[in-house]
N, C-alpha and C positions, 0 to 999 in steps of 0.2 A: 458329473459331480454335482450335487446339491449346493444349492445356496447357503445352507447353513458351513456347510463344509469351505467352501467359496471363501467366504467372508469370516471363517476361523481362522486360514492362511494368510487373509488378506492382512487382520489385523495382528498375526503373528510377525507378517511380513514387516511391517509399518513400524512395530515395538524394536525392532533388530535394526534397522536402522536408525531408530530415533536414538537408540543406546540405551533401552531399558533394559537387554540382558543379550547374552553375545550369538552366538549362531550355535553353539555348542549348547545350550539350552533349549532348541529348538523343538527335540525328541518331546522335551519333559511338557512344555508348552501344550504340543500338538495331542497329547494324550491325554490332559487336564482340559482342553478344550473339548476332545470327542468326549469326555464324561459329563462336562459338565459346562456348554457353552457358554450362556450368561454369565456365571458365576467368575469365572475365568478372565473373559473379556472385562469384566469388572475389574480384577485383580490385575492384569496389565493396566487397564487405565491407569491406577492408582501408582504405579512403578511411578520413578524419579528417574529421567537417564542418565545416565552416566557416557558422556561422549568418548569419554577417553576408550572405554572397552573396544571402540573401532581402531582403536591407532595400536600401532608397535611398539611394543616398548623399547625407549632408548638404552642404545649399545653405551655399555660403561668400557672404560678404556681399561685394557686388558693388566698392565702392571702395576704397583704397590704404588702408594702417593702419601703424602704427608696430612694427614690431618690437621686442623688448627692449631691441637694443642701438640704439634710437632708429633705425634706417635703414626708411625704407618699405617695404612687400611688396605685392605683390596678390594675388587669388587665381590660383592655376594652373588651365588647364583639364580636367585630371581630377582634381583635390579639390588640396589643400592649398592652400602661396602660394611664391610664389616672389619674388624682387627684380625690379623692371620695368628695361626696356630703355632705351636712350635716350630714344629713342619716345615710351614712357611717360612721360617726366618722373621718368629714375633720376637720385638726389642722387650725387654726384660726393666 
């Protein structure tokens, strides 16, 4: 492997960690590097990380709960809660 190749991974490597973008990005990275390495490496510099993209996101508790202003929610299915459906058993 070349140096330039080397040290494309190295600091793709170093960005994934830091939490500048998650390991699922890593394709797109490596291909914007073989085109175009400075430029690139440039553009990760500038990222901001984001630590949280390392953690899991927190388990919301699986049954209906009272909102503050007393009306039911559930959880949503990418995190938070949302109000349930008819379906559900939404209060009216």
């Amino acid at each position: 492997m070349s140096n330039a190749i080397e040290e494309g991974k190295r600091v793709i490597d170093e960005a994934i960690r830091a939490g500048k973008f998650p390991e699922s990005r890593r394709g797109a990275y490596e291909r914007a590097m073989a085109r175009d390495p400075r430029g690139t490496t440039k553009l990760i510099a500038s990222l901001t990380p984001a630590p949280e993209l390392g953690k899991a996101p927190e388990r919301t508790p699986r049954g209906p709960i009272a909102s503050d202003g007393g009306r039911r929610i559930v959880p949503a299915m990418h995190g938070g809660y949302r109000f349930p459906t008819k379906l559900e058993g939404a209060q009216s």
